[in-house]
N, C-alpha and C positions, 0 to 999 in steps of 0.2 A: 411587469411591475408587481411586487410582491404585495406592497400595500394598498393594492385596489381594490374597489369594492366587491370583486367577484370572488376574489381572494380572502376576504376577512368573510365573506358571508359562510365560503366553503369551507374557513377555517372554524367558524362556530359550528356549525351542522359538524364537523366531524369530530371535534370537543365534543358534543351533547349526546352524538349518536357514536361515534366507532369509537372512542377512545374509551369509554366504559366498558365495551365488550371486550375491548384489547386486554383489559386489565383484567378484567373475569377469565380473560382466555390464559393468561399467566396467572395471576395469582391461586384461582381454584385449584390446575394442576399442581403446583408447587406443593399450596397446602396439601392435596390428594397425597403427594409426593410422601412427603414428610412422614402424614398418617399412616398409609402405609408400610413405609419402612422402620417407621414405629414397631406396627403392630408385626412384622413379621421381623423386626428385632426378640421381642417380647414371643410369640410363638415360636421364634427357632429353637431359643434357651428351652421353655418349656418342654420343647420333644428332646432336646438333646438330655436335659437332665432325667428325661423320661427314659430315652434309649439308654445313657450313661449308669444309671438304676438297673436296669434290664442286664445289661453285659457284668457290673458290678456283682450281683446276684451271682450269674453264672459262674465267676470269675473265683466268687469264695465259697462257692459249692465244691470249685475246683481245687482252689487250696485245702478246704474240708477231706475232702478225700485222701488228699496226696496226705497230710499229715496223720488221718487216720492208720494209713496203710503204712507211714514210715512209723506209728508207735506201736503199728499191731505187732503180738509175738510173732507168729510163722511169717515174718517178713523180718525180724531178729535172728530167727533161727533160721532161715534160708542163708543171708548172709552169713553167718556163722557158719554152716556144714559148707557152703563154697569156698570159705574164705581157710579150711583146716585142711589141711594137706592130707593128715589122714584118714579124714573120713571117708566111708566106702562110697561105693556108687549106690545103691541100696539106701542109705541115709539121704544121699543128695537128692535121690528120686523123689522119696517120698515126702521133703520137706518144699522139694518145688511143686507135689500134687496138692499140697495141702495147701500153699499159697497160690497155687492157682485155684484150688476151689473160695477162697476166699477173698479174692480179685472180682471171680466170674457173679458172686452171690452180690458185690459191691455195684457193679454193673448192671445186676437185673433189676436192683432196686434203684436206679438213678431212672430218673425221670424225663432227664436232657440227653439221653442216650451217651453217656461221657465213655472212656473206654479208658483201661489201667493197664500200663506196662511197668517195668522193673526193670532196668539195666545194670549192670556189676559192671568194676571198671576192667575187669580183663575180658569183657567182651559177652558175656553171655547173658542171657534174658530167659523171663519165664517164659513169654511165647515163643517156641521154639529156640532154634541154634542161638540166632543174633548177631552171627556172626558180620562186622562193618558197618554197625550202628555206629562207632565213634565217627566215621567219615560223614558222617549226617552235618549240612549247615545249619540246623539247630541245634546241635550238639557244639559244633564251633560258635557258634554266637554265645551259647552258654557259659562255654567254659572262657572264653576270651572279653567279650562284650557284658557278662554274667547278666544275661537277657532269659529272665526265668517266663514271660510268655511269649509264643513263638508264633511268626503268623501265618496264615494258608500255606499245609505244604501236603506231600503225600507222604504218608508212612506205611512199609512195607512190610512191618515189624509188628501190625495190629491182630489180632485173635483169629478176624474172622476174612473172610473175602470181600465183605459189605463193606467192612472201615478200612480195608485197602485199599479200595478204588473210588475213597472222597475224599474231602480235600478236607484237611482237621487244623485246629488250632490246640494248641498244648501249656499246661501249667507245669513246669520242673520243680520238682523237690527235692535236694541233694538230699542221697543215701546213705548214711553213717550207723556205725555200729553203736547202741546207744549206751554201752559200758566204756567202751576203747573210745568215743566219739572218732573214729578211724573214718574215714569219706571210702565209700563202698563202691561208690554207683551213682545213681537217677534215677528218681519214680516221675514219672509220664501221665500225665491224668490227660488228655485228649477230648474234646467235644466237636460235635461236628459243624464246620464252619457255618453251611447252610442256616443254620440256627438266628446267628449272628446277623448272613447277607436275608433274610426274610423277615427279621424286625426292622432292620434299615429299610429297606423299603419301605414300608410300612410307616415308616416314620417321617415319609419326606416331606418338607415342608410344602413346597411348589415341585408341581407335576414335571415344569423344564429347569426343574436345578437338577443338580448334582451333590451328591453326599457319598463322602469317603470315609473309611478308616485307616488313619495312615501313623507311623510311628515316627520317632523323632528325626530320623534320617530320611522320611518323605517317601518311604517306601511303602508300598500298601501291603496292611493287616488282613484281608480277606481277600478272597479268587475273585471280586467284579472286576469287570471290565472298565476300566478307566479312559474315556475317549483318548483319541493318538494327541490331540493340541491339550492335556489336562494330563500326559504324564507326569510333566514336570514342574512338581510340586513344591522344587526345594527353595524358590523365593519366600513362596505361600508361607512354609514351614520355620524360615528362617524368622521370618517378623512375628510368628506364634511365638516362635523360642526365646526372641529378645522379650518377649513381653513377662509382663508381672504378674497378669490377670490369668486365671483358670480359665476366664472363657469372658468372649467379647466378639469383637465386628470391625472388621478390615477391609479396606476397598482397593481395589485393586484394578487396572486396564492393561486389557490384553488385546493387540491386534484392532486396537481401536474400538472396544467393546468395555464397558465398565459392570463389573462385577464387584458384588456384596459377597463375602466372605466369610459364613460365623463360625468360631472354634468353638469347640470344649476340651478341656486337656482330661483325660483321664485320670485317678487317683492313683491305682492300683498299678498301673503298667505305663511305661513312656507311649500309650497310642494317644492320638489327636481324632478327635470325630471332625469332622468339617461337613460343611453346608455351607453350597455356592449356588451364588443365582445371579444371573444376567439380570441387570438393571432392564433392558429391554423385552426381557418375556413379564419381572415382577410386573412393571409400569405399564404395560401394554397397552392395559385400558386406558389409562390414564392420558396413554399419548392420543386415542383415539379418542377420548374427551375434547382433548386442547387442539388436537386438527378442525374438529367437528365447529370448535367454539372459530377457530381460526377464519373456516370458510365461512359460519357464520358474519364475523366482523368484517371481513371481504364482501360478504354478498351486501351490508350495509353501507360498505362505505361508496360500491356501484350504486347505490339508490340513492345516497347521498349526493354523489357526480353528477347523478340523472336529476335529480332535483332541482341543484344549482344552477344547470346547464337551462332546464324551464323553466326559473326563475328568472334567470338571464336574459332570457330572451324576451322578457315583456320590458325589463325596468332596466338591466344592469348593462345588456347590449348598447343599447342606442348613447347610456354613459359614455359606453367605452368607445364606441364611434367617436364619440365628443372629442373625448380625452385623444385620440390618433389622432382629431384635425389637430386638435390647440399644438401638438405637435410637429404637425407640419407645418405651422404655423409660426412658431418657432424659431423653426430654420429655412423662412422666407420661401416655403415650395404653397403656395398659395391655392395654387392646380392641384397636389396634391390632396390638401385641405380640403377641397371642393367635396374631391370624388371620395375623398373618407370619412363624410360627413352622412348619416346612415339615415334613410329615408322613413319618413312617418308618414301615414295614412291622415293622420288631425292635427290641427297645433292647440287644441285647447287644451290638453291636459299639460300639465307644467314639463315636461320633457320636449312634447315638442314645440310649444314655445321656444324654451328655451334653445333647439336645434334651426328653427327658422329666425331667432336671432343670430347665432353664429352665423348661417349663413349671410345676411346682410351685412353684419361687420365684416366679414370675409371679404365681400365684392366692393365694401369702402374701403379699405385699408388697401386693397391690392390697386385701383383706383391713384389715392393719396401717394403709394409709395413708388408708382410708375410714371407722375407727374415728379414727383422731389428727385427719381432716378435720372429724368430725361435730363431735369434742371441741373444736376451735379454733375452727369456728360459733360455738357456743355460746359461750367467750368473746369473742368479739366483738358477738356480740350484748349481753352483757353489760357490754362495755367501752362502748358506743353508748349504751346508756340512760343511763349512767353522766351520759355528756357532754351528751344532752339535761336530764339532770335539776341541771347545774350553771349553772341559771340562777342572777346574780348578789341575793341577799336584797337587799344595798344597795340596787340601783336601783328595788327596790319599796317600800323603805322610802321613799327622796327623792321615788319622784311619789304614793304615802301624804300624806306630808309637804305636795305642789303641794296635794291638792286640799283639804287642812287648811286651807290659806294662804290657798287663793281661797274657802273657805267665810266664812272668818271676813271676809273679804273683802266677802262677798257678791254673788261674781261665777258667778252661776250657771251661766250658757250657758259659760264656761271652765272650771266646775269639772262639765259633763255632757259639754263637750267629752274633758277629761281622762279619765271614766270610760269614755266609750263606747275612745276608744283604749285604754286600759288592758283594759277588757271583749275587744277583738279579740286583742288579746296574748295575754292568760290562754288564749283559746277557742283559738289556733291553737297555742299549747302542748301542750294538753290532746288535741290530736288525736294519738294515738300511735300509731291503725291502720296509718297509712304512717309511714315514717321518712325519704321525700323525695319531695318538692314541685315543682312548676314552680315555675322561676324567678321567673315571676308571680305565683304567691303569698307568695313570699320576698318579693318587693320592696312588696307590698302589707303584710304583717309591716312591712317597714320603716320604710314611711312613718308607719303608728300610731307607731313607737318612736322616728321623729324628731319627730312632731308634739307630743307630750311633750316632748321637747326643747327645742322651739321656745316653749312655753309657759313651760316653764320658764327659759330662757335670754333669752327677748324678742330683740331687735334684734342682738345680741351673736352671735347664729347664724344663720348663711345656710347651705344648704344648696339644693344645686344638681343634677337629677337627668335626667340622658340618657339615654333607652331606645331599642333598638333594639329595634321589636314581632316583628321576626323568630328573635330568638335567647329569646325568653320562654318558650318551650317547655320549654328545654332543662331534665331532672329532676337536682335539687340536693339532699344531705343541709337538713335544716329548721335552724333558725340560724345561715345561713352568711355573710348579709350583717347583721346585728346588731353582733356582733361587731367588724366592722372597721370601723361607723359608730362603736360606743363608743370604742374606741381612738384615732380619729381626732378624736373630740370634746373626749377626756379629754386627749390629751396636744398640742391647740390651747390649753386654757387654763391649760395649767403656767404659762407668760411671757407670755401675748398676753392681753387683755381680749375679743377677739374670735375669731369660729370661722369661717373658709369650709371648705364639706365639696364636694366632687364629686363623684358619683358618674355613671360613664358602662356602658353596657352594651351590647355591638355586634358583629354576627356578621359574621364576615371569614373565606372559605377556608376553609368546615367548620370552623370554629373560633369558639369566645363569646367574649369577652372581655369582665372586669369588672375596671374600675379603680378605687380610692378614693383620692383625692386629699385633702390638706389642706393648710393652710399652718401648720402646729404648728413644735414645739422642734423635730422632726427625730430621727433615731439616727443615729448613730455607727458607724462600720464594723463595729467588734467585735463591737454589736447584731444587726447585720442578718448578720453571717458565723455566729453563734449560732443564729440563725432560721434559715437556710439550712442548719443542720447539724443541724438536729433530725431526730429518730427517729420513729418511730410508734409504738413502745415508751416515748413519755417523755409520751403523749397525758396519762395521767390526772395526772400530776405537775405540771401547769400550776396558777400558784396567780395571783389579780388577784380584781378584782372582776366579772369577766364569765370569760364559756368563754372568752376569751381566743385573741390570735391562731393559737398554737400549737394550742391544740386547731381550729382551723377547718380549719389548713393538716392537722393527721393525719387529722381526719376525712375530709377529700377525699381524701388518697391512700387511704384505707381504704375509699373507695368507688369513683375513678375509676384510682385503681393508673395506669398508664403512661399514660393519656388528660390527665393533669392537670400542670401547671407551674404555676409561681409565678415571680415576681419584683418584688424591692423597691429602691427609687431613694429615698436620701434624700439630706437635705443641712442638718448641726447650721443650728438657727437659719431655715431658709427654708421647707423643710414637706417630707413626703412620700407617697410614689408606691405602691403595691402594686395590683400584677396578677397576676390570677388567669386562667388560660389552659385552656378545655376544649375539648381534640379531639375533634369529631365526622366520622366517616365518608360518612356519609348523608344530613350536614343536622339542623335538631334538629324531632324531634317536636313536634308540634300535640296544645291539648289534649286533642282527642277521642281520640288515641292515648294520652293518661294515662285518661283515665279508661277507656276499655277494659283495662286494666292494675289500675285500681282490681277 
C-alpha cells in the first residue's frame, strides 16, 4: 500500500534528507558545467588570438621579404639578363652572384630563420640548376588553386643541407618584370615549420585536447601528427566554412563521445586553427564531483531506509500487523486474522490496547458469524427440499391417464413400457441421500421423462440428444434437465402441432455446456430480461406446472455460486435457445470419483 504509514513516513525522511543532495548532486555539476565551458570558451579565443598574432607576424615578415626582394634591383636585373637571349653567360653569372649575395645577407639578418629562393618560369633558380621545381605540388596549387602560402612540405631546391631535410612552410610572390609587368617566375620566402608546430604547443589550452592547423579543404598546414579517428576533418571544416563568424565554438559527437570544437579562421591565408577537447577529459572533475555527491545521496538515503525500518519497528509495525488482520478480516479468513495480528509484550500503551481489542472483536465476530452461518445452512437446506419436492401433480396425473388409455386399449408392452419409465422416475426421486447427481444420471432421468412423452405425443415429438461422454461426470443438483425439456415441450405446442427438442451436452475449455433447443412460440424480450433479473431469494415463489425454469436457474447458482452462467437466445415465433455454462477448473470428475464421495 502506497499510502501507509511506513510509506509517507519514508517518503518525508527522503524529501528532507536525499532529495536536497540529489539536487546538489545535479544542479552544482551542471552549474560547474557551464562555468567551465565558459571560461575555456573565453581562454581558447584568447590563445587562439594570441597564436593567430604570432603566425600573422610571421606571415608579414614573410610577405616583407618576398616584396623587398621582388622590388630590389639585382633581382630586376637578374630577371632581365635571363630573360635576353643575348646576353652572355659572364653577365648572367654575375647578376645571379650579386643576387645571391643579396638573398644570403637577407637571411642572415631574419631572425625566424626564413630562407629565399627565386624561380624563372623556364626552369631555372638562384640556388643552383632548379631544374623540376614546376612539378612541385606547391607550385601546382599555386598556379591552379593561386594558394600563395603552402603547408608542410620538403624542399629540395633550399641553399643549404639544413633547410632540405625540414619540413618548411612558404609565402609565394609572383615574379614580374616591373617595366614589362611581364610574370617571370616566383619568389619563395620559406620559414621553418617547427617554428609554427612549437608555439601550438605551447599554446594548448587543455593538456587532452588536440589543436590543429588545417586549411579550407581540411588538409593540415603543418607536419603534426594528427591521431588515425581525427583525420577526418572535412565535416569539422565544413560547418566552419558555412559559418559567418571568424571564430566560435561547435559541438560535435563522435563514436559516442561529445567534443567542443573552437575555430579561428585566419586573416591572411584560408588556414583554420582548431581546438578540440573531449567533453569527458574538460569535465572530469566535475563528473568526479557529481559521483562523489551521488554516492553521497545513496549513502543517505540507506540511513534513511535504516531509520525508517527502526522506527517501524516500535510504532509503525504492529500498525501494519493491524492493518494485514483488518484485511483478513475482510474477506472472512478470521484464522488468518488471528495469526497476523502482531504480538505485544503490554497493552497499556495505546497500540496495544488497541491490538488486544482487535483481538476480541475477532473471536466475537467469528463467534456471531458461525452461529448466523450454521442458521442459513439449515435454511437452505430447507429451501432445497422445498424444490425437490415441487415435482409437478399434473404430469403424473397425464401419464396415470397414458397408461389408462393404453390399457383400455389393450396395448400392453406400451402400457409396461410407460410403467417401467414411470417406475425409474419415482425411484430416482425418492433417492434423497445425495441431493446431486452426475450428469449421467440426470440425463438418464431424462430420457425416461421424454420417453413418456414420446408415447404420449406419438410422431408429433422428435427429440434429439448429443452427449459428450467426457463432460458426464460433471456433479448436478437432481432435476436440472426435466425442467427445461418440460418447458420446451410445453411451449412447442402452444401454436405448432409438432415439437423438435435438442438437447446437446459438450465439454469445451474446462467448461460443460448444455443447451436446450426447440423450435416453440419463443419469448419476448421483456421475458427473457425477467429471467435474467431473477434473484435466489424469488426460488420458492416460482408458480407452473413443473419446478419451473426459474427454480433450475436458483438452484444452480445456490450450488455452483460464480462457477455457473446462463444464457437465453430466442426469437417470437421461431423457437428457443438456453445455455447453461459450468466452469470447471480441473476437468470434470469420473464416476469413481462420485462414488468415493458417496
Amino acid at each position: 500500500m502506497f499510502f501507509s504509514l511506513r510509506n509517507r513516513l519514508f517518503l518525508i525522511f527522503t524529501i528532507l534528507l536525499t532529495i536536497p543532495f540529489l539536487v546538489l548532486s545535479i544542479l552544482i555539476p551542471a552549474w560547474l558545467t557551464e562555468s567551465i565551458k565558459d571560461q575555456t570558451r573565453e581562454l581558447s579565443v584568447e590563445v587562439m588570438d594570441q597564436y593567430s598574432l604570432y603566425i600573422e607576424s610571421i606571415a608579414t615578415q614573410a610577405e616583407d621579404i618576398g616584396k623587398q626582394v621582388l622590388l630590389n634591383e639585382l633581382t630586376q636585373d637578374w630577371l632581365r639578363v635571363n630573360g635576353n637571349p643575348d646576353a652572355t653567360v659572364g653577365e648572367k653569372f654575375l647578376a645571379e652572384t650579386n643576387l645571391e649575395s643579396q638573398l644570403a645577407a637577407m637571411m642572415i639578418n631574419n631572425s625566424n630563420s626564413m630562407s629565399i629562393n627565386v624561380f624563372l618560369s623556364d626552369g631555372a633558380t638562384v640556388w643552383g640548376e632548379g631544374l623540376g621545381w614546376t612539378s612541385e605540388k606547391w607550385y601546382s596549387e599555386y598556379l591552379n588553386d593561386e594558394r600563395i602560402y603552402t603547408s608542410a612540405h620538403l624542399d629540395s631546391f633550399q641553399q643549404s643541407t639544413e633547410m632540405i631535410n625540414q619540413q618548411v612552410n612558404s609565402f609565394l610572390v609572383p615574379l614580374f618584370d616591373l617595366n614589362t609587368m611581364m610574370n617571370g617566375g616566383v619568389i619563395k620566402v620559406s620559414f621553418p615549420t617547427y617554428i609554427l608546430e612549437n608555439a601550438l604547443d605551447n599554446q594548448a589550452v587543455v593538456q587532452t585536447g588536440y589543436t590543429y592547423l588545417v586549411d579550407s579543404n581540411a588538409e593540415k598546414v603543418l607536419s603534426q601528427q594528427i591521431p588515425s579517428e581525427k583525420t577526418d576533418l572535412s565535416e569539422t571544416i565544413g560547418a566552419i566554412n558555412l559559418s559567418d563568424l571568424e571564430k566560435g565554438m561547435i559541438e560535435r559527437v563522435e563514436e559516442g563521445e561529445k567534443f567542443l570544437i573552437f575555430y579561428q579562421k585566419l586573416p591572411f591565408a584560408d588556414w583554420v586553427l582548431i581546438n578540440e577537447v573531449a567533453e569527458s577529459a574538460l569535465f572530469s572533475e566535475v563528473d568526479d564531483l557529481q559521483r562523489t555527491l551521488l554516492f553521497i545521496s545513496f549513502g543517505i538515503f540507506i540511513l534513511t531506509m535504516i531509520a525508517s525500518f527502526i522506527f517501524s519497528s516500535t510504532i509503525i509495525r504492529p500498525v501494519s500487523g493491524l492493518t494485514k488482520a483488518m484485511s483478513f478480516i475482510e474477506r472472512g479468513d478470521f484464522k488468518g486474522a488471528k495469526s497476523a495480528l502482531p504480538s505485544v509484550r503490554s497493552g497499556r500503551d495505546e497500540v496495544g490496547y488497541l491490538i488486544h481489542a482487535a483481538d476480541h472483536t475477532i473471536d466475537q465476530l467469528n463467534r456471531m458469524i458461525e452461529t448466523e452461518y450454521k442458521a442459513n445452512l439449515r435454511r437452505k437446506d430447507a429451501e432445497y427440499n422445498a424444490l425437490l419436492l415441487q415435482i409437478n401433480p399434473h404430469f403424473l396425473n397425464n401419464t396415470l391417464e397414458i397408461i389408462g388409455s393404453l390399457a383400455l386399449q389393450e396395448k400392453n408392452r406400451e402400457v409396461m413400457n410407460v410403467s417401467v419409465a414411470l417406475g425409474k422416475m419415482l425411484r430416482y426421486s425418492l433417492k434423497t441421500e445425495h441431493t446431486e447427481v452426475p450428469l449421467a444420471e440426470e440425463l438418464t432421468y431424462m430420457k425416461s421423462y421424454t420417453d413418456i412423452l414420446k408415447i404420449r405425443y406419438g410422431e408429433q415429438l422428435k427429440v434429439t440428444i448429443n452427449d459428450d461422454s467426457s463432460a458426464l461426470g460433471l456433479l448436478v443438483p437432481k432435476f436440472t434437465l426435466q425442467p427445461l425439456i418440460e418447458n420446451a415441450v410445453k411451449y412447442s405446442f402452444t401454436q405448432k402441432h409438432h415439437a423438435e427438442i435438442e438437447i446437446s451436452i459438450t465439454d469445451q475449455n474446462h467448461s460443460v455446456i448444455v443447451a436446450v433447443s426447440d423450435k416453440g412460440e419463443g419469448m419476448t424480450e421483456d421475458l427473457i430480461t425477467n429471467l435474467k433479473d431473477f434473484e435466489e431469494s424469488d426460488v420458492l415463489k416460482s408458480k407452473g406446472y413443473s419446478i419451473g425454469l426459474r427454480n433450475v436457474i436458483g438452484r444452480l447458482k445456490l450450488y455452483f455460486g460464480d462457477r455457473f452462467s446462463y444464457d437465453i437466445k430466442s426469437k417470437p415465433g421461431i423457437g428457443t435457445e438456453m445455455y447453461l455454462y459450468f466452469y470447471t477448473n480441473e476437468g470434470v470428475e469420473n464416476d469413481e470419483d462420485h462414488d468415493r464421495r458417496r
